[in-house]
C-alpha positions in Angstrom: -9.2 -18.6 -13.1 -9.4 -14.8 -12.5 -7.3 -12.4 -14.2 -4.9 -11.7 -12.0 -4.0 -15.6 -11.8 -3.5 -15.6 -15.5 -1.2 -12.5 -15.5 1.1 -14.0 -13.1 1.2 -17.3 -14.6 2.2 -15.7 -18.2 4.9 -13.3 -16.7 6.5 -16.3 -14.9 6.2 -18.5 -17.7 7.7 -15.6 -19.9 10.4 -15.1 -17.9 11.3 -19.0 -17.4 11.8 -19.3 -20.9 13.8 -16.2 -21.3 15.9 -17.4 -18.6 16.4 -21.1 -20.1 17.7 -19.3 -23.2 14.2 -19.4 -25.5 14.3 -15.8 -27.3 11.1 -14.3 -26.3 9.4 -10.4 -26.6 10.3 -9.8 -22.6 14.0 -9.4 -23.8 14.0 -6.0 -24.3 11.7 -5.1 -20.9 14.7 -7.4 -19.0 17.4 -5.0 -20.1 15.0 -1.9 -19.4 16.1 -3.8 -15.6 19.7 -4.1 -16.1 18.9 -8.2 -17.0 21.0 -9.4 -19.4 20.9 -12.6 -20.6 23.5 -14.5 -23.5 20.9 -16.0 -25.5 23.4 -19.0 -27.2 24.3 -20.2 -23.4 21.4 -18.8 -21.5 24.0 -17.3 -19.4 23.2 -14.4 -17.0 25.7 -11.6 -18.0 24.6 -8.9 -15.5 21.7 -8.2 -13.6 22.3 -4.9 -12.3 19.3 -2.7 -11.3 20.9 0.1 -9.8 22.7 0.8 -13.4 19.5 0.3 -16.1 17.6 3.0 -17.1 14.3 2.3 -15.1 16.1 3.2 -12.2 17.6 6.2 -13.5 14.2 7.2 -14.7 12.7 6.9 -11.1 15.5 7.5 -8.7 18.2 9.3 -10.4 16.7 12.6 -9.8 15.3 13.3 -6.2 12.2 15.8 -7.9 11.5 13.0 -10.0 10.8 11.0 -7.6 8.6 13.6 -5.1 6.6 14.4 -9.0 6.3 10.7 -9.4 4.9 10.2 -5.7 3.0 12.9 -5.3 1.6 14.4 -8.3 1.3 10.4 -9.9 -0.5 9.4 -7.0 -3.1 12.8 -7.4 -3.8 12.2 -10.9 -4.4 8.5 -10.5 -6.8 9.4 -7.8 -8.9 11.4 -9.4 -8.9 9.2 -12.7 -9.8 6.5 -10.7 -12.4 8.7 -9.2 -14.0 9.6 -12.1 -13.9 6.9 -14.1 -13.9 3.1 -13.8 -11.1 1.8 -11.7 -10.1 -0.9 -14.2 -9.3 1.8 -16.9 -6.6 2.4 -14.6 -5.0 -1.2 -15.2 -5.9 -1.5 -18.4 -2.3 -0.3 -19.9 -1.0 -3.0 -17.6 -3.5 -6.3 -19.0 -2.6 -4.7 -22.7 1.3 -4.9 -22.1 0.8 -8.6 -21.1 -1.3 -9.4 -23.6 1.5 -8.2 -26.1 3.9 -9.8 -24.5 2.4 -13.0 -24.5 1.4 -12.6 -28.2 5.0 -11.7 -29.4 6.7 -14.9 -26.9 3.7 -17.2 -28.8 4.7 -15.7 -32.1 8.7 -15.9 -31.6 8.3 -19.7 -29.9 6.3 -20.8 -32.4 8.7 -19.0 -35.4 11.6 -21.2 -33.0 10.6 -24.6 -33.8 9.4 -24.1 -37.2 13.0 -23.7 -37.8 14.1 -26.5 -36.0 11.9 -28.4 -38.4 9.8 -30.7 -36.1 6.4 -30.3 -36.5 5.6 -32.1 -33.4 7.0 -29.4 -31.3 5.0 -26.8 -33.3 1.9 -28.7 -32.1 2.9 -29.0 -28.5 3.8 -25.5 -28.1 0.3 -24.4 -29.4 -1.4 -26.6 -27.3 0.1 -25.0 -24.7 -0.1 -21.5 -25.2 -3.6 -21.4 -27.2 -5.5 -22.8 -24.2 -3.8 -20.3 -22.2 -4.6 -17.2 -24.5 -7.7 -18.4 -24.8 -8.2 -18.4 -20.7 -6.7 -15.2 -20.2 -9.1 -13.4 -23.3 -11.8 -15.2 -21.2 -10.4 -13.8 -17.6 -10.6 -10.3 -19.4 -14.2 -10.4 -20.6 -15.1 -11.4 -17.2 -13.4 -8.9 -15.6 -14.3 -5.6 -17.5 -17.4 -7.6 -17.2 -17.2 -7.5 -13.6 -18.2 -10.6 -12.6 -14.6 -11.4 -10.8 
């Protein structure tokens, strides 16, 4: 599968189990959105985007926003220019890769304390032969054979 695939396919499945009430390390990027979830019901408490702080950072000042645009868009031209266009991404394939790493970790912490070692052993089948794919979908791409 090609890199891209694998990024989606971790996000969603990061965000499904945040969702279904499974701690994970995208809890702290949800509220960063205004998502809060109650993790002992798996309740959505609010999910209010004008109010979180990423929109304040981007739209609560209108010079922000022509600085972003404008000057973001001038810099990232001329990196890109430069310099190979996936170092441009890179920051992005990192942040999932960390993500991904700390929902394994915190899943896999999860049913340890419930005690069954059998879920242990389904979760990392799972998520190693995903990790595994999505190290391989890197090589390949900073490769550049996708």
């Amino acid at each position: 599968m090609k890199l891209w695939n694998y990024i989606i396919l971790l996000v969603t499945m990061m965000i499904f189990l945040e969702f279904v009430g499974i701690p994970t390390g995208l809890s702290a990027t949800l509220e960063n959105f205004g998502i809060s979830i109650n993790p002992a019901t798996a309740n959505l408490i609010t999910a209010d985007l004008e109010s979180s702080n990423f929109f304040d950072r981007i739209f609560g000042n209108t010079g922000v926003l022509i600085i972003l645009l404008g000057g973001g868009a001038i810099i990232v031209g001329l990196f890109a220019k430069s310099y190979d266009t996936s170092l441009v991404i890179l920051p992005l394939i990192v942040l999932i890769g960390t993500l991904f790493a700390s929902t394994f970790w915190t899943i896999i912490k999860y049913t340890q304390a419930l005690g069954q070692s059998w879920m242990t052993a389904l979760i990392a089948t799972i998520f190693v032969p995903l990790g595994i794919g999505f190290i391989w979908s890197c090589v390949e791409f900073f490769r550049g054979v996708d």
